[in-house]
Wavefront OBJ file of the C-alpha trace (Angstrom):
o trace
v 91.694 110.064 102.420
v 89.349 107.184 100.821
v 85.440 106.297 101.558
v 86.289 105.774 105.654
v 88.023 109.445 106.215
v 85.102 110.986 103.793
v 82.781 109.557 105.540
v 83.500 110.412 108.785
v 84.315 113.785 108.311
v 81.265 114.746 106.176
v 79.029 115.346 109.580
v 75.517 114.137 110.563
v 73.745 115.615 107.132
v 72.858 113.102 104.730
v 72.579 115.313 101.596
v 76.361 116.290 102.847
v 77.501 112.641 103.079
v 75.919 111.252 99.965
v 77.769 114.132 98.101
v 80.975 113.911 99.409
v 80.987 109.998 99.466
v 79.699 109.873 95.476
v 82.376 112.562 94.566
v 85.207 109.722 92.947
v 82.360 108.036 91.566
v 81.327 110.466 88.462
v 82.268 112.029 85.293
v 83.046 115.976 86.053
v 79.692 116.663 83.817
v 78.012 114.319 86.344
v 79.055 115.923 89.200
v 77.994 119.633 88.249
v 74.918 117.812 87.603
v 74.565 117.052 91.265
v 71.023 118.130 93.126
v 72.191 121.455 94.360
v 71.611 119.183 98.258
v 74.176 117.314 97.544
v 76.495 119.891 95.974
v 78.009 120.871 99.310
v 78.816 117.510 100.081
v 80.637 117.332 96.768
v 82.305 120.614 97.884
v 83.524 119.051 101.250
v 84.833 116.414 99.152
v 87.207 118.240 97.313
v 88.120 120.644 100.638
v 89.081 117.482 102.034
v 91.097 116.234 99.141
v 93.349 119.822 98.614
v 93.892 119.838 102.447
v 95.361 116.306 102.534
v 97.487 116.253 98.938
v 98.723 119.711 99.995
v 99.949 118.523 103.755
v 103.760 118.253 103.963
v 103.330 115.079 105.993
v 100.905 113.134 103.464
v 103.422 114.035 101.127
v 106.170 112.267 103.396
v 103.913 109.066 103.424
v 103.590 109.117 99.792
v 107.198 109.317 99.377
v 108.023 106.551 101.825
v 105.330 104.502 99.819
v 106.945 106.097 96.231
v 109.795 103.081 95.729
v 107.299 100.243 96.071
v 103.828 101.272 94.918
v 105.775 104.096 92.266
v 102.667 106.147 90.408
v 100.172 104.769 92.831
v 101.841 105.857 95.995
v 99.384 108.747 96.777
v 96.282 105.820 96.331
v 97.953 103.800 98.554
v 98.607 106.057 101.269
v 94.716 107.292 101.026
v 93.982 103.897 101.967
v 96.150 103.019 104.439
v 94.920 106.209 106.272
v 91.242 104.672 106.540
v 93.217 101.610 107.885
v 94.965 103.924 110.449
v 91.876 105.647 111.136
v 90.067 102.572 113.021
v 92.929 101.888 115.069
v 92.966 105.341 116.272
v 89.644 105.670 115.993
v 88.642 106.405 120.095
v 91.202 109.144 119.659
v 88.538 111.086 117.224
v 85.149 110.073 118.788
v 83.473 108.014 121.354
v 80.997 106.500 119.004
v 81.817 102.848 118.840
v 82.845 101.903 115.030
v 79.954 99.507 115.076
v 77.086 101.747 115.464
v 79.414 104.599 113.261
v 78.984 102.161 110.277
v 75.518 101.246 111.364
v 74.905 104.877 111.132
v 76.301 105.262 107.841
v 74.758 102.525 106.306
v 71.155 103.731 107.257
v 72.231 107.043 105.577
v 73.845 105.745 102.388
v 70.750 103.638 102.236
v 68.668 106.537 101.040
v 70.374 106.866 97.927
v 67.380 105.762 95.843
v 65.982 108.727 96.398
v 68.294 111.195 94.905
v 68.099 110.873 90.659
v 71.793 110.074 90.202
v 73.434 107.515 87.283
v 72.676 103.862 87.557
v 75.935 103.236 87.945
v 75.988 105.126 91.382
v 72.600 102.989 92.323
v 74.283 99.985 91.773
v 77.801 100.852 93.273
v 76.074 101.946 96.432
v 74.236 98.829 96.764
v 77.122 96.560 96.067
v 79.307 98.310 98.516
v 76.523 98.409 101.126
v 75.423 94.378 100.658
v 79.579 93.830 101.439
v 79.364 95.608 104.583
v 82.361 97.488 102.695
v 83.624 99.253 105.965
v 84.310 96.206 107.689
v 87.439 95.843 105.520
v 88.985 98.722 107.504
v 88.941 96.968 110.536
v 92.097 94.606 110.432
v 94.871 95.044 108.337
v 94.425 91.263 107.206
v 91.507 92.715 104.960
v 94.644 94.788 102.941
v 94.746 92.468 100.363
v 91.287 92.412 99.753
v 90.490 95.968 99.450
v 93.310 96.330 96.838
v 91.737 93.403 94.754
v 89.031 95.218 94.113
v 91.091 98.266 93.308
v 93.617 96.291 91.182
v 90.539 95.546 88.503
v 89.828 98.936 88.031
v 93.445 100.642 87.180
v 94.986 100.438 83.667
v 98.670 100.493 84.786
v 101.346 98.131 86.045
v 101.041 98.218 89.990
v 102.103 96.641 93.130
v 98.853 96.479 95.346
v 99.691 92.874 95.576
v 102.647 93.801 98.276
v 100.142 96.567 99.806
v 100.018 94.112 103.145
v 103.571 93.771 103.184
v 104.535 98.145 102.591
v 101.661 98.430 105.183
v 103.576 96.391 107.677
v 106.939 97.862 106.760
v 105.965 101.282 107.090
v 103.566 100.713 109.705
v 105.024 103.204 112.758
v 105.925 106.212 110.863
v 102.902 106.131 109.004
v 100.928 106.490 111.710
v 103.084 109.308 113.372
v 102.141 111.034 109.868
v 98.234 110.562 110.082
v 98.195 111.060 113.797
v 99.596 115.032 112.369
v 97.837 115.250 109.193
v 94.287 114.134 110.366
v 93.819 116.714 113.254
v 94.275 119.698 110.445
v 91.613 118.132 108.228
v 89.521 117.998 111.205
v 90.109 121.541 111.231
v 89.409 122.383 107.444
v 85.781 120.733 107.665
v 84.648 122.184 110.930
v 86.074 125.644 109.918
v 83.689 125.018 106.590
v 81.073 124.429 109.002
v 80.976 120.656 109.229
v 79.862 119.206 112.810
v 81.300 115.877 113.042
v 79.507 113.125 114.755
v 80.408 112.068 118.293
l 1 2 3 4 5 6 7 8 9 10 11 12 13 14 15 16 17 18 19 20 21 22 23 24 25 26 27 28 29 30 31 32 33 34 35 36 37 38 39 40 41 42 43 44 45 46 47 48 49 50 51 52 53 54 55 56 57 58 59 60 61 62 63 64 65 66 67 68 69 70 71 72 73 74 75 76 77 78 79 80 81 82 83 84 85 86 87 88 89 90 91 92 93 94 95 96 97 98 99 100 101 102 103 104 105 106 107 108 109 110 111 112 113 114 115 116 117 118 119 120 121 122 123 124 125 126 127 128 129 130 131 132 133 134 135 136 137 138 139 140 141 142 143 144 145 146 147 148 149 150 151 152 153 154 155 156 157 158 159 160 161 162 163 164 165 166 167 168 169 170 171 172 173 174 175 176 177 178 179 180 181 182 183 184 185 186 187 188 189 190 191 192 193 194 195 196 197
């Protein structure tokens, strides 16, 4: 699962949100020096992460993903879940996406005033003044969310044909996700998460 899928499954609790959604973003020293607030967010984070690399069906969409996008196949997959998420997204809550991300956004917003690295500060705001959710919303954004991702990795990769292995792979993806999601959805509330409606 990427930002999307954290997001929504981290609840109405800010402290939990911030943590899970600044988990990828630091150092292992960072992290255990997280405010013990946002700790359990951080904790949901990696819940969330074990439950989906350890599902049989993620597994299947990683290795219909493995010939074209090779080492990067589980990345990929994370991704195109959040892309799969917003088109099944009234099958998971009645809040309209719009006021979900408006939601989020108001959260994420109080960032400043948790003592974090600079880095996070700045991250946060970068991805906030992009209106960085909106990219989930049409499959035509595909190629720009891997853009971004195809600065940051050191290794050979294929995100350029992400669109394209999206397209491809399209209906049997989503029969995964549409098994896979439900049983996160049961790992978080069992941890006590209350999702948002």
């Amino acid at each position: 699962m990427n930002h999307l899928a954290h997001l929504y499954l981290s609840g109405s609790q800010p402290e939990i949100l911030l943590g899970n959604f600044i988990a990828d973003f630091l150092t292992p020293v960072q992290q255990r020096a997280l405010p013990d607030e946002l700790q359990q967010g951080l904790r949901l984070h990696l819940l969330i992460d074990k439950t989906v690399d350890t599902n049989m069906m993620f597994k299947k969409s990683v290795a219909l993903l493995r010939s074209t996008q090779g080492k990067y196949a589980p990345v990929v997959a994370d991704i195109f879940y959040d892309y799969l998420l917003v088109e099944e997204w009234s099958q998971f809550t009645i809040c309209p996406y719009i006021k979900f991300k408006s939601k989020i956004y108001a959260q994420l917003g109080f960032h400043t005033s948790w003592s974090l690295p600079i880095v996070v500060h700045s991250r946060i705001d970068r991805m906030l003044d992009n209106d960085f959710l909106r990219s989930y919303e049409s499959r035509e954004h595909i190629p720009h969310t891997f853009s971004f991702l195809k600065k940051r990795v050191k290794f050979e990769n294929q995100f350029d044909h992400a669109l394209r292995d999206f397209n491809t792979s399209h209906e049997t993806l989503l029969i995964h996700f549409n098994q896979v999601f439900p049983t996160i959805i049961d790992a978080v509330t069992s941890h006590g998460v209350i999702l948002q409606n």
